[in-house]
N, C-alpha and C positions, 0 to 999 in steps of 0.2 A: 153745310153751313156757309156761313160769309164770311169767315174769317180769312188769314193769311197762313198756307203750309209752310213749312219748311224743312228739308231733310239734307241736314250732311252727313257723308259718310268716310272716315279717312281708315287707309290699311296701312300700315307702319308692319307687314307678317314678314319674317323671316326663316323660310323652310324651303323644303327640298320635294313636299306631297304636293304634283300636280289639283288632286281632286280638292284642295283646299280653295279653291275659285278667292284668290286673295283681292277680290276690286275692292277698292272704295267703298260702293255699294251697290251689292247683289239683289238685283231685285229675279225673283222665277216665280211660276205658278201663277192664278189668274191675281189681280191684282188691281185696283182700280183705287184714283187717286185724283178726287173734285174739289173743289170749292165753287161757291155763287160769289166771290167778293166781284163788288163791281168796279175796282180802279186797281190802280198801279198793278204793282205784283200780285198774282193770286195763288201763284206755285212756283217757288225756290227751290232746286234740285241740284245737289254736286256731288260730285265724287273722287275724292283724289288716293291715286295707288300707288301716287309716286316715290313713298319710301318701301315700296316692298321689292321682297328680295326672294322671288320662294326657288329661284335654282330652274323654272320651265320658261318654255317658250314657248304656251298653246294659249296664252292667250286670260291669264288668270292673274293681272296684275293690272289692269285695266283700271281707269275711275270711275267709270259705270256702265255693269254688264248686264244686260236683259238675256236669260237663259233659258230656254223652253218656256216660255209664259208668254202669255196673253196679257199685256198690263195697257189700260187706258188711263190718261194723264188729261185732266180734264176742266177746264175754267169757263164757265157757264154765261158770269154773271157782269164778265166787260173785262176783266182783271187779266194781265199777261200771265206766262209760264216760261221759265229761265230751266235750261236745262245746264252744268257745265261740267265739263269731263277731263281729267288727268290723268292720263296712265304712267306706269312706270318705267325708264328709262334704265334699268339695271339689268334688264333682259332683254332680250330680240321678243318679238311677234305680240307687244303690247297695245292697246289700244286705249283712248281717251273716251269713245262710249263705243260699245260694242253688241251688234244685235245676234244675237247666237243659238244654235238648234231650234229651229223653226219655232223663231219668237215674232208677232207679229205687238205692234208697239203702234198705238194712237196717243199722239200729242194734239191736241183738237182745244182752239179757245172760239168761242162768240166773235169777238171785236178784237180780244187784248193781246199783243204781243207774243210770237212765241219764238223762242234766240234759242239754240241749242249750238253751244258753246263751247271752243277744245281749249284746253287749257295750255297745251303744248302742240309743239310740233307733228305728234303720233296723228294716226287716222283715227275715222270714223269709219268702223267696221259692220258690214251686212255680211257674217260670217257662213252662209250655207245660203243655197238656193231656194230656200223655206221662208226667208226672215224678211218682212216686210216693215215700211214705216211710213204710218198715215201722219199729215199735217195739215192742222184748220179746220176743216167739215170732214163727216165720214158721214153718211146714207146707215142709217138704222141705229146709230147713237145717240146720244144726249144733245151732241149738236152737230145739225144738221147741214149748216149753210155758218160761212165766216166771212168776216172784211179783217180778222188779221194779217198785220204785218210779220211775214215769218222768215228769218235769218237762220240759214244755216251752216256755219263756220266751222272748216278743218281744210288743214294744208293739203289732202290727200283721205280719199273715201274707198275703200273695198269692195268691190261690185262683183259678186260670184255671176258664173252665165246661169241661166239668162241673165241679161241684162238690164231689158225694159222693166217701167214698173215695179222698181224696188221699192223707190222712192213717191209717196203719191200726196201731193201737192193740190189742196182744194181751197179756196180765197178769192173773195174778190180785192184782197191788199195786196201791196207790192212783196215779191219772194225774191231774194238775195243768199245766192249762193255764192261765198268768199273763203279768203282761206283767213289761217291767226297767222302766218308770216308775211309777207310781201305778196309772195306768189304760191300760187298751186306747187306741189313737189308732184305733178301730174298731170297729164292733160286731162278736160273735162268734156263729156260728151252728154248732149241735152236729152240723146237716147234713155238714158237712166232713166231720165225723170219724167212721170209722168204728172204736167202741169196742165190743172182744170181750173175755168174761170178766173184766173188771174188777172193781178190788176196790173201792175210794173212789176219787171226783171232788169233783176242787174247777176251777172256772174262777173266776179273777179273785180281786183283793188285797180287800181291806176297804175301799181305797180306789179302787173302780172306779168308775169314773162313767159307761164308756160300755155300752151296752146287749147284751142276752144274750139267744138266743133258742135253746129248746129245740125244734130243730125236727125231731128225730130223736129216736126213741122209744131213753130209754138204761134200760139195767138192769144197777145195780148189785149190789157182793156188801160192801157199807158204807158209811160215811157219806159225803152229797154235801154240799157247801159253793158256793153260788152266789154269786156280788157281782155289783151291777149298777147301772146305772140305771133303764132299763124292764128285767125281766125277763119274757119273752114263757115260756107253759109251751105249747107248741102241740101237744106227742106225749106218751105215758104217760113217765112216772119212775116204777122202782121200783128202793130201796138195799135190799131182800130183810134186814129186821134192823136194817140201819142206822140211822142220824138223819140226816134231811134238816135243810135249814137254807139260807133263802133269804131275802138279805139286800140291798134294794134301793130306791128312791127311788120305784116303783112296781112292783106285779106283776099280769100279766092272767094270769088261766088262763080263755082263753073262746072256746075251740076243743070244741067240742061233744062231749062223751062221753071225755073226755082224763083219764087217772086219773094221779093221784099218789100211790103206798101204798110202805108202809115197812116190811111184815112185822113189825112191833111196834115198831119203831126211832120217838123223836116227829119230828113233823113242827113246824116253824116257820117264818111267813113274817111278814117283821117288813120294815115301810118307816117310814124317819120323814125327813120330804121337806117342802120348803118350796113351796109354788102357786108356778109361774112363767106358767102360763093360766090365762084364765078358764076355768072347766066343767074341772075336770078329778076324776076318781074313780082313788084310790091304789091301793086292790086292788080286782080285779076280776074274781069268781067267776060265770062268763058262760056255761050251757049252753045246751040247745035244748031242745023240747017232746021229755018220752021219752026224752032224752040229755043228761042233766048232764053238768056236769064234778064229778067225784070226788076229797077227800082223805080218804084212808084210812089210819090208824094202824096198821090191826089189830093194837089190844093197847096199844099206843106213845102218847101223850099230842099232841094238835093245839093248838098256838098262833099263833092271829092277831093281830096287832097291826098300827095302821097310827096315827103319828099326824104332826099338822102344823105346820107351820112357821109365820109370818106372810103370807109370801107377796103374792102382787098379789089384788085387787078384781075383781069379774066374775062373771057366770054362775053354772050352779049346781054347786058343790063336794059329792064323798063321800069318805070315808076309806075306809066297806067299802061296795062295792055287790054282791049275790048274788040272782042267782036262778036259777033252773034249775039249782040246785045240791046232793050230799050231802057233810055232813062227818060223818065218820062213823067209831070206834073199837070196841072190844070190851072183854068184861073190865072191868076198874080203870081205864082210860086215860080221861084227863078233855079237855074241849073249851074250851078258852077264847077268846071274840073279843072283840075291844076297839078299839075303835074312835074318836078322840080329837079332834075338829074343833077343839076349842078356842081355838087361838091363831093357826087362819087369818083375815086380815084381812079376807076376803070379805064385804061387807054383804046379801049375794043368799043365795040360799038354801042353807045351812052346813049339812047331815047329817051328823051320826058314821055312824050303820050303819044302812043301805038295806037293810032281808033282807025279798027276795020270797017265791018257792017256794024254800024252802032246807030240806032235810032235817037236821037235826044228833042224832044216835043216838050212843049208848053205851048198857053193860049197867048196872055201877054204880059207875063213876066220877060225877066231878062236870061241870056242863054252866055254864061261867059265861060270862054275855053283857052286855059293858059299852057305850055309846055315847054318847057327850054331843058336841053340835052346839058349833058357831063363837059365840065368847063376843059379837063385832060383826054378826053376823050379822038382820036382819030376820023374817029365818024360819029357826034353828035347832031342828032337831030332835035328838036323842038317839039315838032308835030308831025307825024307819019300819017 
C-alpha cells in the first residue's frame, strides 16, 4: 500500500531468563515490511529496551534485535525509512540494534531517506560472522537501483572477522557514517564497508577525535568529508568531480603508490593539532622509490595546511613531511602548502615543511609554498 508504517516496540522486563530475548522489538524469521508511499516517511521503526533489567549480558536487552531471520524493510514508492535503536544500560553487552545468528537484514528505499539511528551511546552490533546488512538497492529485490540518502549513526559498531562486506552500501546518494556522540568510542576502518556507486561520503562529526582509516580503495561520484584523529589514507580515493576535504589532528598517506584524485573537485587536507609526543610529524606524504603517493586535482585546486598547538617538549617535530611524493593539478588549479611549527613548545628540532623528492606540477595556476619552524625551537627550520 501507500500508506505510512509505523512500529514501536518498548521492553520495561525485569527477569533473570536469558531466553526471554527482552529488546524493544524482536523481530526473527522471514519477515518483510513495504510500503509504496511516495514522500516523507514511509517506514518508522524504534526500539527501546532501555528499562530492562533481565539479570544477562548476551545481548537481550537491546532496542532492536534481528535474530535468525531474513527480514527486508522496504520503500518503493519515494518515501524514507527511519530505523532507531535503544538498548539498555542496566547490563554489560547491550546493544541499540543488534543483527544476530545469521540474520541477513535489507533496508532498501527508491529515492527516500534511509537513517538507522542509536538512541544512546551502546553499539550497533553484527553479532556472528553470518549476519549481514544491505542498504539502498539489493540485485533480485523489489528495488534494484537507489539515489537514497543513507545515514548510519552509532558511537561504535561490532564487526566479527571477517571483516569485509558486513556492511553493503548500494546508492547513487550521499552515505554518512557518524557516531550519536561527538566522536566515535572507536576507530573506523572503510574495510567494513562495502560501498557501491555512491554518490558523497562523509565519515565522522567535526568533532571526531577517534581515528579513520581508509583501508579499502572507495570511489566516489562527489564530495567526501572525513573527520578524525589519525586519518590513515592506505587505498586510492577518488569523489570523480567532487571536493574532498580531510579534516584531522594528523594525516598519513604513506602506503606506497596510493592516489587521491578528485576529477577536478579541490582537494584539502588541513590538521591543526597540539604535540602530545615527542617526534611526532602532522602530515605525512610517504611513498616508495618509483611509487609515490599521489594528490591529484585534475583541474580542482590542492590545499595543505597543518599547523600546531603548544604541545609537550621532545624529539624531532614536522608539520609537513613529503617525499616520494606528487602533487599534482591541471589547468588553472593552484597548489598551496603551508606548513606552521610556530607555537609548538618543542626546544629540539621544530620544521614547518620537510619536502624531499616531492613533485608539485600545475599548468598555470599558482604554486604557493609557506613553512616557518617552532618560535622555541634550537633548531627551527621553515623549509628543508
Amino acid at each position: 500500500g501507500t500508506g505510512a508504517i509505523t512500529i514501536d516496540g518498548i521492553s520495561q522486563s525485569h527477569n533473570s531468563n536469558e531466553g526471554n530475548y527482552d529488546a524493544g522489538l524482536y523481530i526473527g524469521g522471514t519477515t518483510t515490511i513495504s510500503s509504496a508511499k511516495t514522500s516523507g516517511t514511509a517506514i518508522s521503526i524504534s526500539g527501546d529496551g532501555a528499562a530492562t533489567v533481565s539479570g544477562s549480558d548476551v545481548g537481550y536487552g537491546d532496542g532492536i534485535l534481528f535474530n535468525n531471520t531474513t527480514t527486508t524493510i522496504e520503500a518503493t514508492g519515494g518515501g524514507g525509512i527511519t530505523l532507531t535503536g535503544k538498548g539498555t544500560t542496566n547490563e554489560a553487552g547491550q546493544d541499540n540494534i543488534e543483527l544476530y545468528s545469521s540474520s541477513t537484514v535489507n533496508i532498501l528505499s527508491s529515492s527516500g531517506a534511509i537513517n538507522l539511528l542509536s538512541g544512546s551511546t551502546l553499539e550497533l552490533s553484527l553479532n556472528d560472522t553470518s549476519s549481514y546488512l544491505y542498504l539502498g538497492a539489493k540485485s533480485g529485490s523489489n528495488v534494484t537501483s537507489s539515489s537514497a540518502n543513507i545515514r548510519l549513526n552509532a558511537d561504535q559498531i561490532y564487526w566479527p572477522s571477517p571483516y569485509t562486506n558486513k556492511v553493503n552500501v548500494n546508492t547513487s546518494g550521499n552515505f554518512t557514517l557518524d557516531s550519536y556522540s561527538d566522536a566515535f568510542s572507536q576507530s573506523i576502518d572503510t574495510q567494513w564497508l562495502k560501498l557501491e556507486s555512491i554518490g558523497g561520503l562523509t565519515i565522522g562529526k567535526s568533532t571526531n577525535t577517534a581515528n579513520v582509516t581508509l583501508g579499502a580503495a572507495i570511489a566516489a561520484n562527489g564530495a567526501v568529508n572525513i573527520y578524525g584523529g589519525l586519518v590513515s589514507i592506505d587505498a586510492n580515493l577518488d569523489s570523480n568531480t567532487g571536493d574532498i576535504s580531510i579534516n584531522a589532528s594528523s594525516i598519513d598517506q604513506d602506503t606506497a603508490g596510493v592516489t587521491v584524485s578528485s576529477g577536478g573537485g579541490d582537494i584539502t587536507y588541513t590538521v591543526a593539532a597540539t604535540p602530545t609526543n615527542a617526534s611526532e610529524y602532522f602530515i605525512d606524504l610517504i611513498g616508495g622509490s618509483g611509487s609515490p603517493v599521489v594528490v591529484d586535482a585534475e583541474g580542482g585546486s590542492i590545499t595543505i595546511s597543518s599547523t600546531e598547538g603548544v604541545g609537550v617538549s621532545g624529539g624531532s617535530d614536522r608539520s609537513i613531511y613529503s617525499t616520494d611524493a606528487t602533487l599534482q593539478t591541471s589547468g588553472s588549479g593552484t597548489i598551496s602548502v603551508t606548513a606552521d611549527a610556530t607555537n609548538n613548545a618543542n626546544t629540539g628540532n621544530t620544521w614547518g615543511l620537510d619536502l624531499r623528492t616531492t613533485n608539485i606540477i600545475t599548468n598555470s595556476g599558482n604554486i604557493n609554498i609557506i613553512g616557518t619552524g617552532g618560535k622555541n625551537s634550537t633548531n627551527s627550520r621553515g623549509i628543508v
